[in-house]
C-alpha positions as CSV (number, residue, x, y, z in Angstrom):
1,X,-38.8,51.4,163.0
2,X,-36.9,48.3,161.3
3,X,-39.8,46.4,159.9
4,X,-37.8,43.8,159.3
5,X,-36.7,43.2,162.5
6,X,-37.1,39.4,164.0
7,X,-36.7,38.5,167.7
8,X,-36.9,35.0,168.6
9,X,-36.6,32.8,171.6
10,X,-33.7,31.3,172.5
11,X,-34.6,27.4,173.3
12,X,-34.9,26.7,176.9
13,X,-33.6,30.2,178.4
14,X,-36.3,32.4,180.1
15,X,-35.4,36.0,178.7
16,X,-33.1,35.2,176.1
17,X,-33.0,36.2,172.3
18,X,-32.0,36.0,168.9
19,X,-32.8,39.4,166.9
20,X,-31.9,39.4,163.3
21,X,-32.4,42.3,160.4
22,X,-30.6,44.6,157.9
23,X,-30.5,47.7,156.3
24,X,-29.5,49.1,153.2
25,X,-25.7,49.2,152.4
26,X,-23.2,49.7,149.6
27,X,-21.7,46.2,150.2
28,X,-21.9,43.8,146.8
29,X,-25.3,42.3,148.0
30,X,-27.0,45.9,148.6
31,X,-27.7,44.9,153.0
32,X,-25.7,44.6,155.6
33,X,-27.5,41.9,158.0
34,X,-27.5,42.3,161.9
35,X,-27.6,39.3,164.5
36,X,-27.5,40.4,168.4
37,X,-28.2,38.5,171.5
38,X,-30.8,40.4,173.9
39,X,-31.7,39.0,177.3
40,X,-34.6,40.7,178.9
41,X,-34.5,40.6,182.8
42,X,-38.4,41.3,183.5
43,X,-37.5,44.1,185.5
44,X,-37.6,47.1,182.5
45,X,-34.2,46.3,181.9
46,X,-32.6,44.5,178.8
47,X,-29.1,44.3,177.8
48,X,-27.7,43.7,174.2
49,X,-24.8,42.1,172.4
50,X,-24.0,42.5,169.0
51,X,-20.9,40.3,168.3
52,X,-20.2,42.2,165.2
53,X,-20.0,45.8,166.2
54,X,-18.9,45.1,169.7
55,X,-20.7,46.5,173.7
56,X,-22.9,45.4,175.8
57,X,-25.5,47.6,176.0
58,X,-27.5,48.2,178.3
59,X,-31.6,49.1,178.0
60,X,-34.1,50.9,180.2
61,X,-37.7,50.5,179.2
62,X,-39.7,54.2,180.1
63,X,-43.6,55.3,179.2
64,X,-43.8,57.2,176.1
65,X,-43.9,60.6,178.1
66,X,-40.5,59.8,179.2
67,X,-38.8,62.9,178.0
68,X,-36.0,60.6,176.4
69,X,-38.5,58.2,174.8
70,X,-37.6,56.6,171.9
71,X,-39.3,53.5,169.8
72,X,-37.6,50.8,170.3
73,X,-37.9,47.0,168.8
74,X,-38.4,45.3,171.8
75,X,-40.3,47.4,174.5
76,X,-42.4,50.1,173.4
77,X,-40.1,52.5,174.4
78,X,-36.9,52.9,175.7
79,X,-34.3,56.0,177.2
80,X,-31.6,55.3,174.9
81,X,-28.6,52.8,174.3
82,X,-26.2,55.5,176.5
83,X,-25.2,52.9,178.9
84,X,-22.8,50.4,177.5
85,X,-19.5,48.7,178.0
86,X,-17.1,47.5,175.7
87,X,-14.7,46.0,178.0
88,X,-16.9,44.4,179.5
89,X,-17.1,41.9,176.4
90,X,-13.6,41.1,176.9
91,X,-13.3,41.0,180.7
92,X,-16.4,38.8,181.0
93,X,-15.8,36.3,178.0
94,X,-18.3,36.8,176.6
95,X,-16.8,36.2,173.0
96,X,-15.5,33.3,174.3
97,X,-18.9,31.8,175.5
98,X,-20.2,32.5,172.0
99,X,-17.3,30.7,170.6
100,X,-17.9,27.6,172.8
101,X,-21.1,27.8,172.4
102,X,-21.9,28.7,176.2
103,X,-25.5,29.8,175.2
104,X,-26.1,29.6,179.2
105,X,-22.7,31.9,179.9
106,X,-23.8,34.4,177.3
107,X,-26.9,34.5,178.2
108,X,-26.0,34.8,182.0
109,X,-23.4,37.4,181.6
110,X,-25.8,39.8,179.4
111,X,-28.6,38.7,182.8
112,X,-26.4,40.2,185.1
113,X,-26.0,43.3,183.2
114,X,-30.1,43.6,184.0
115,X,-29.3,44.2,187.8
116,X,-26.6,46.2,187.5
């Protein structure tokens, strides 16, 4: 796991983060950083946004003996990040919210991808 992995609240939105970290890279500083917005419904279910490399991803949160378990960085453990969309970023606006700054938008569009 990324140790250096931050998630932090997003001011006055129940479920919703900021997650920031890097890795390695060849590019001139030696990292590549990563910023994503994460809204975590409270049902098991989180969905993910990374403006950089593009879907919305949706997360389902399983027990460790799920036999597709894997560590994740927000719930213990997860099924995978199989279930995404990249439409969906377009055909929601969801770039445009971030643009605006329509924290509430973003936020709500990645929350409707928890009951989906």
């Amino acid at each position: 796991m990324n140790s250096n992995i931050k998630v932090i609240p997003f001011p006055d939105i129940e479920g919703a983060y900021i997650v920031i970290s890097a890795y390695k890279s060849d590019d001139a500083n030696g990292l590549k950083k990563c910023m994503s917005f994460f809204f975590d419904g409270g049902n098991n279910i989180g969905a993910e946004w990374e403006p950089d490399y593009g879907p919305i991803t949706v997360i389902y949160s399983c027990a460790e003996s799920h036999p597709k378990a894997q560590e994740h960085w927000f719930y213990p453990f997860c099924t995978g990040y199989g279930n995404w969309s990249q439409l969906a970023v377009i055909d929601s606006g969801l770039s445009k919210a971030f643009l605006d700054g329509d924290y509430a938008l973003l936020f709500g569009i990645l929350k409707d991808w928890t009951k989906r």
